[in-house]
N, C-alpha and C positions, 0 to 999 in steps of 0.2 A: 504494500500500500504506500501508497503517497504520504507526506509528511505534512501537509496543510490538511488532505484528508483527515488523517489520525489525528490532528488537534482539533480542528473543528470538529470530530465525535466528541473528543473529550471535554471540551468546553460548552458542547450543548449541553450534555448529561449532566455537567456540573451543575448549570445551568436550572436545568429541570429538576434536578435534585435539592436545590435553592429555593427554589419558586417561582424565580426570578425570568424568566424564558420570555415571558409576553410581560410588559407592561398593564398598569392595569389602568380596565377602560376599554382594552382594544377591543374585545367582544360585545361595549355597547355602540361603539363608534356607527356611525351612518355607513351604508355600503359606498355611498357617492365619496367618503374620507380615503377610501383606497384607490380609487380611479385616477390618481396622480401615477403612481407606479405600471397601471395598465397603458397610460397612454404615454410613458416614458421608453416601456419596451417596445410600443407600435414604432417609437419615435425612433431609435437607435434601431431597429431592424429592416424599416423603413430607408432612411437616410445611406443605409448598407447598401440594401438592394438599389436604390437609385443613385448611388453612386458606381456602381459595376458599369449600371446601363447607359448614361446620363455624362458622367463626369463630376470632379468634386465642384466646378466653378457653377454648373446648369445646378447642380444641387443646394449649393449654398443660395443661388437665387431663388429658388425655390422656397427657401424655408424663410427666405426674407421675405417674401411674396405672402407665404401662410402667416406671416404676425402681423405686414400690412391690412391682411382682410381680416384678422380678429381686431385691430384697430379700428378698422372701418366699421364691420360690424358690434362693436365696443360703441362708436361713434352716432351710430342710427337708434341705437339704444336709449341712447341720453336723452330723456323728453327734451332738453332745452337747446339741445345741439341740432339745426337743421342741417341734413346732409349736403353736400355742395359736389359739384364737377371731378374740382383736385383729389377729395380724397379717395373717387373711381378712377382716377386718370393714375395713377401711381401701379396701382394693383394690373391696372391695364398696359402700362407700358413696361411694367416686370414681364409678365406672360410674354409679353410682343419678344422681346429680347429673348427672351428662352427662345421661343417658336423657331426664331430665324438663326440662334446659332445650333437650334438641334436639325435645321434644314441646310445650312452650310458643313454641317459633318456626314452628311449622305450622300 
């Protein structure tokens, strides 16, 4: 066996031999409290595979492009904020820019 294996046995079991293993709380926690971790592994398995296909530069505008439109979206939300032009013109000329350098690598 592995040597990180065999200590993480031995420091669970301590562990759970403790009491100490889960915090406590975690079992009344909301299910929506863990969906931070769910969408961290889409995000890093994700980000993998488009980068194979993609490239690191087409991928990194990508993920600038997904916080752009949670902002936007963020933005439409705000009773008090009325949406305007710029803040679709941005999200749109990200896309545009992918579009055309994943058509000059074909």
């Amino acid at each position: 066996m592995d040597i990180p294996v065999i200590r993480f046995y031995l420091y669970a079991n301590i562990q759970i031999l403790l009491g100490g293993l889960f915090p406590l709380g975690v079992t009344s926690a909301p299910y929506h409290a863990y969906l931070g971790g769910v969408f961290s592994v889409l995000y890093v398995v994700g980000g993998s595979w488009a980068i194979v296909r993609m490239g690191a530069a087409n991928t990194a505008l990508l993920v600038v492009c997904g916080q752009v439109q949670s902002g936007v979206v963020l933005d439409i939300m705000d009773v008090e904020h009325i949406p305007n032009w710029e803040l679709f013109s941005g999200v749109v000329l990200i896309l545009g820019g992918v579009v055309l350098i994943q058509r000059q690598r074909r």
